[in-house]
N, C-alpha and C positions, 0 to 999 in steps of 0.2 A: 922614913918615906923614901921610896922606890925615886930617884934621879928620873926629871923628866927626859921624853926621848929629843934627841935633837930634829929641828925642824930641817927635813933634807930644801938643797938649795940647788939640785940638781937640774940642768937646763933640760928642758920639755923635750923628749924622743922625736925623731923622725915619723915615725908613727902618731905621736900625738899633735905633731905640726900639721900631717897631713889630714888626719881626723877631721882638726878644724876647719882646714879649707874644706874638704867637702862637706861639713855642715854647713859653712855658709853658700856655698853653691847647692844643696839641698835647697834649703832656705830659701834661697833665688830663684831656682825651680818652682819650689811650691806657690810662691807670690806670682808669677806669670801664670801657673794653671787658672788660677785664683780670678788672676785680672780676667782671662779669656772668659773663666766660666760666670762672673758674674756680669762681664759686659752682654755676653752673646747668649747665655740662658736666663737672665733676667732682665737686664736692661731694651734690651733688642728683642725678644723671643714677643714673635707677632699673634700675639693673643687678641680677641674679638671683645670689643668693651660692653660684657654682658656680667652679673653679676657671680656667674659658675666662674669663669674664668677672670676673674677678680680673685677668688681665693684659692684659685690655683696660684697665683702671681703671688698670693700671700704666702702661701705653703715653700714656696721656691725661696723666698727670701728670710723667711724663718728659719728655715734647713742650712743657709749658706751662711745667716747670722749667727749659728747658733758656735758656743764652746767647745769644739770635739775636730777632729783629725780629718783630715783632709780624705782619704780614701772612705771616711764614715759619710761626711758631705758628699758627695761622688754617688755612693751606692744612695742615697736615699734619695739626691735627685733623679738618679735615671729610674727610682720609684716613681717618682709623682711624675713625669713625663712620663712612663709608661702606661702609667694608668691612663692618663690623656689618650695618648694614643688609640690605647684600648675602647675609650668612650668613643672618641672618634669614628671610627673603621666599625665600630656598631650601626649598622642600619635604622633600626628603630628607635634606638636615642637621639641619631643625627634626626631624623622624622620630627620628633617630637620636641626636642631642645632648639634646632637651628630653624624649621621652618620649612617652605618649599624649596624642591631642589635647582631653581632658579635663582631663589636671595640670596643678596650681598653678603649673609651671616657664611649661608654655605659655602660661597666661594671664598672667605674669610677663613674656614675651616680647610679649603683644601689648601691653601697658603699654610698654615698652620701646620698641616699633616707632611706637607713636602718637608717644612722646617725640619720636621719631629723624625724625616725617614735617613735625612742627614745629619743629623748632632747625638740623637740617641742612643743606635752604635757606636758611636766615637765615643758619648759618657759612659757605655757600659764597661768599655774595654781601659777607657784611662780610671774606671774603680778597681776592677781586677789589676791590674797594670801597678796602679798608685799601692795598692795595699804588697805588694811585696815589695817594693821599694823602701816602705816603710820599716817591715820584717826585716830587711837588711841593715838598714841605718840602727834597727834597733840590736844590732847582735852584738856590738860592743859601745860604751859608753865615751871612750877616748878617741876611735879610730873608726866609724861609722862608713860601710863599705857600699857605696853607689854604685848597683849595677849598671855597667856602663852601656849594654845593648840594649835594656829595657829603660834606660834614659834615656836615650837616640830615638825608641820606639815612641813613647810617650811623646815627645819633641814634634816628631814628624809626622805621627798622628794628630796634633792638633793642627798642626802647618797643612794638612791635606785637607782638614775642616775646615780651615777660614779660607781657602782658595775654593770651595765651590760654589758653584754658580746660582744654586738657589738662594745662598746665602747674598748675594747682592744687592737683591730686591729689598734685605731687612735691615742692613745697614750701610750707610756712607765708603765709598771708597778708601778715604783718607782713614776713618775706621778703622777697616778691615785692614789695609795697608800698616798703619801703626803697630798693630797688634801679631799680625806677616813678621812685620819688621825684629820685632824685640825677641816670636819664639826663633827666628832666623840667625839670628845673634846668640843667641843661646846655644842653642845646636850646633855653629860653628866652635863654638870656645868648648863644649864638651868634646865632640868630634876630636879637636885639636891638642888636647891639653891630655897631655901622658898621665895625670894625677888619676884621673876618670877613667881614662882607657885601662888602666895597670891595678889599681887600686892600690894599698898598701903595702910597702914591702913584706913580702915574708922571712920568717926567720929563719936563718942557715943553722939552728942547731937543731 
């Protein structure tokens, strides 16, 4: 019988030190989109308490409940808010679903459409945005490489969502402020931190 191989005792590379930090700053990333998108597209998102838009509400938190990767959530919500949209901005549906265009429901809906004309573009472009972030984290297993401009971009694309002004009407100062607060903190320590900006060293052979 072939001598077993000795178990190397080799202290962890420069490269695999750095790997792990930016998987846990990944990680940390991903958990603040996370909080933004389930505070401000589900919790917050001023839907008209009629039963269509009850299973929208259900659809949004199915999609954000479910097992699967964060740029797959992403793309499939700013499905079901598009399709809103869509219904919305139709003529004859508004007619026929919300009522005359004097009722509470309609003005209900034009609240809704402003929501939908501010956070939409921002989910469609943080799914494009998230899915190669991902592609990158995924190109090695030890040493996981964060684009550093389209993390800054990601960062301060949501920071320019939770600062507009239609958004105040739908949640609390202290809210929006929280939530300001934490991607502000974020985006300074990437901004700052040589790990992020350089990525891993390369190799001089």
């Amino acid at each position: 019988m072939a001598p077993a191989s000795p178990i190397s005792l080799a202290p962890p590379t420069a490269s695999h030190a750095l790997g792990g930090v930016q998987a846990f700053a990944l990680g940390v990333l991903r958990n603040t989109v996370e909080a933004v998108v389930e505070r401000l597209l589900i919790d917050a998102i001023p839907l008209p308490r009629t039963r269509q838009f009850a299973q929208t509400l259900s659809d949004l938190r199915a999609v954000y409940d479910e097992h699967a990767s964060l740029s797959f959530k992403l793309a499939r919500i700013a499905q079901v808010l598009g399709a809103l949209r869509q219904d919305l901005e139709a003529p004859d549906k508004q007619t026929a679903r919300y009522g005359s265009p004097t009722g509470p429901m309609l003005r209900a809906c034009v609240t809704l459409r402003t929501y939908l004309c501010v956070v939409l573009p921002v989910i469609e472009s943080l799914s494009a945005e998230w899915t190669a972030i991902d592609g990158s984290a995924r190109t090695t297993l030890t040493a996981p490489i964060m684009p550093a401009r389209l993390t800054l971009t990601v960062l301060a694309r949501i920071r320019d969502m939770l600062l507009a002004p239609e958004l105040s009407d739908m949640m609390t100062r202290p809210e929006l402020a929280s939530l300001s607060d934490r991607v502000d903190t974020l985006h300074a320590v990437f901004e700052q931190n040589a790990f992020f900006r350089l990525g891993p060293p390369r190799s001089s052979g």
